[in-house]
C-alpha positions as CSV (number, residue, x, y, z in Angstrom):
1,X,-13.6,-17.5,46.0
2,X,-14.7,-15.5,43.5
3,X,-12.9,-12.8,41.7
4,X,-12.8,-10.5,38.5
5,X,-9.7,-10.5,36.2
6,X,-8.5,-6.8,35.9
7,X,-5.9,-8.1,34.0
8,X,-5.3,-11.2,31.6
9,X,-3.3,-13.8,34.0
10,X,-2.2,-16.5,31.7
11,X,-3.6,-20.1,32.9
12,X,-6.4,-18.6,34.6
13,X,-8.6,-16.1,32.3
14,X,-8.8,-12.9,30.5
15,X,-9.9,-9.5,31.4
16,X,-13.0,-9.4,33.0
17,X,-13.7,-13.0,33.5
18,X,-15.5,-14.4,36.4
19,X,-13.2,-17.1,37.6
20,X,-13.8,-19.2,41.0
21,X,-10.2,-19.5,42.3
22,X,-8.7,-20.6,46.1
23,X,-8.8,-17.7,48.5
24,X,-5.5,-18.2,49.1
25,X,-4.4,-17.2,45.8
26,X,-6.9,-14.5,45.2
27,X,-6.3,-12.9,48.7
28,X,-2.4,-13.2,49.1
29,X,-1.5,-12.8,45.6
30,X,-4.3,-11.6,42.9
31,X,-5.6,-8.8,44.9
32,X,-2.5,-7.2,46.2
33,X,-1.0,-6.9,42.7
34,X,-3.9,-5.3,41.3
35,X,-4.8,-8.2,38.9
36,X,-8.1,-9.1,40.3
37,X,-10.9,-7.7,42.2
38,X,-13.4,-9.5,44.9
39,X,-16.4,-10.7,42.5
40,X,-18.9,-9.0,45.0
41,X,-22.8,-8.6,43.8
42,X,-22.4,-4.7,43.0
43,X,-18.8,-5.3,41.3
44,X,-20.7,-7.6,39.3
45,X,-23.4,-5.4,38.3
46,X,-20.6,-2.5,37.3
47,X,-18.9,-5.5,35.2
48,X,-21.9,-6.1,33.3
49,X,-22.5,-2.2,32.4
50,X,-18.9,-1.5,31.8
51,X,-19.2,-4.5,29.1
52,X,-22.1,-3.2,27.6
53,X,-21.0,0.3,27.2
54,X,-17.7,-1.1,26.1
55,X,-19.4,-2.7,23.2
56,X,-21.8,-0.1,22.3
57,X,-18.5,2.3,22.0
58,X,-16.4,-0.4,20.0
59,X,-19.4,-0.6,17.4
60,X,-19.8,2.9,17.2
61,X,-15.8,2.9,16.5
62,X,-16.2,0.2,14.0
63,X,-19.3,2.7,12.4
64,X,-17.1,5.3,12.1
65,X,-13.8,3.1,10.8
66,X,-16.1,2.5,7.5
67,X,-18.2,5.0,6.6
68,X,-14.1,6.5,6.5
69,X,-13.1,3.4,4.4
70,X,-16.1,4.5,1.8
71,X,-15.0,7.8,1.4
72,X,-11.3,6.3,0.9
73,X,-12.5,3.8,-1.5
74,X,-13.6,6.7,-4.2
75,X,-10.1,8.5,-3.8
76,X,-7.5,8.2,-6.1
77,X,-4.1,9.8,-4.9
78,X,-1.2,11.5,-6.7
79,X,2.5,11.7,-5.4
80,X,4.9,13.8,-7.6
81,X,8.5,12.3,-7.7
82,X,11.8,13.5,-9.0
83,X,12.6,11.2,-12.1
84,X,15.9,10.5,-13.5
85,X,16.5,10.0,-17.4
86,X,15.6,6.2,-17.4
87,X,12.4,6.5,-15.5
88,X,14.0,5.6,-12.2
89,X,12.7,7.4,-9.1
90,X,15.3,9.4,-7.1
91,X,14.7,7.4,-3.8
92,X,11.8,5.6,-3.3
93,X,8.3,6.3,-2.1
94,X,6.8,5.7,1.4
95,X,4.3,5.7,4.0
96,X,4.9,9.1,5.2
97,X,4.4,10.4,1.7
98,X,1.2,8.5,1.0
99,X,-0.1,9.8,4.5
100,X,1.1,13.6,3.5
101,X,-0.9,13.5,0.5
102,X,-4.2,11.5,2.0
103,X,-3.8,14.6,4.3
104,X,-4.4,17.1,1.9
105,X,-7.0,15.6,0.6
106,X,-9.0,15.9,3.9
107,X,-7.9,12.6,5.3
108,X,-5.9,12.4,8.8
109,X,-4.7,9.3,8.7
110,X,-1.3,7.3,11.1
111,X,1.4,6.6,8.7
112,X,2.2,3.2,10.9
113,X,-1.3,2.0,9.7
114,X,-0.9,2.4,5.8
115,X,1.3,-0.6,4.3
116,X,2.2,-0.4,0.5
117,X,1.5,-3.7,-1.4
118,X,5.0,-3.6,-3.1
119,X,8.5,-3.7,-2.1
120,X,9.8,-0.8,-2.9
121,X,8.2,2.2,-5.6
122,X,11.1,2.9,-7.5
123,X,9.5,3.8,-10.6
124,X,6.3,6.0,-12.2
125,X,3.0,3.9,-12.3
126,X,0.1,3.1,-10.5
127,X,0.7,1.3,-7.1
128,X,-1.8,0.4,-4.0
129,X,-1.7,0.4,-0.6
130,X,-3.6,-1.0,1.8
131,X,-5.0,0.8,5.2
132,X,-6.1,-0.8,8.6
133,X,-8.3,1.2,9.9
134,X,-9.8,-1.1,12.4
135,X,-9.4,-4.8,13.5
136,X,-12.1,-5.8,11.3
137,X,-11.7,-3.1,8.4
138,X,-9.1,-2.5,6.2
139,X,-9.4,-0.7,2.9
140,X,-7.3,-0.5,-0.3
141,X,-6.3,2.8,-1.8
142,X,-4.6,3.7,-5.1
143,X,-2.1,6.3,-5.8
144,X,-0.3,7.2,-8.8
145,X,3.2,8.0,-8.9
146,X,3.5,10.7,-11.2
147,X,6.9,12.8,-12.5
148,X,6.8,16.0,-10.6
């Protein structure tokens, strides 16, 4: 019996395989629990398209992801910082900050997807981060920590 995976079932296959399995175990317990689907001629047909649209639309995301890592390459970001005396930031500086200021410069980007390079930014200098903005591109920014 043949059925399509809706759902990766570990052992057997990943979403939207073709796998050949015993009708027992596709009819009394892949079907009913909405992990597979009977591999008839037109559900294969709708596979086929839904795979190819899928892939057009993850290319065009992937497009998108770097003509945004090109623009990001050519910025160079400034984050003012209370300093004590010795040069030592009050606090430290994060993600959320990084992804305020890449804001106002035009660029909406999720703070969970920027990861500074160091530890911790305790002090004034010139620091970079690095910013996945797809499975297969990431880009590297740099930003100044300035007194402010």
């Amino acid at each position: 019996m043949e059925v399509i995976l809706k759902e990766d079932v570990k052992g057997l296959g990943y979403k939207n395989d073709i796998v050949d399995v015993k009708p027992g175990y596709g009819r009394n317990y892949l079907i009913p629990q909405g992990l597979a689907a009977l591999a008839t001629p037109a559900a294969k047909k709708m596979l086929a398209e839904n795979l190819k649209q899928a892939a057009h639309k993850a290319e065009k995301i992937k497009t998108a992801a770097l003509d945004l890592a090109n623009k990001l390459a050519t910025v160079r970001v400034e984050l003012p910082a209370k300093v004590s005396e010795t040069g030592k930031i009050f606090g430290a500086i994060t993600t959320i900050q990084l992804a305020d200021a890449l804001k106002a410069q035009g660029f909406d980007l999720d703070r969970r997807k920027i990861s500074i390079n160091e530890k911790e930014i305790k002090a004034l200098g010139e620091y970079s981060a690095t910013i996945d903005l797809h499975r297969e591109v990431k880009q590297q920014v740099t930003f100044v920590v300035i007194e402010g």
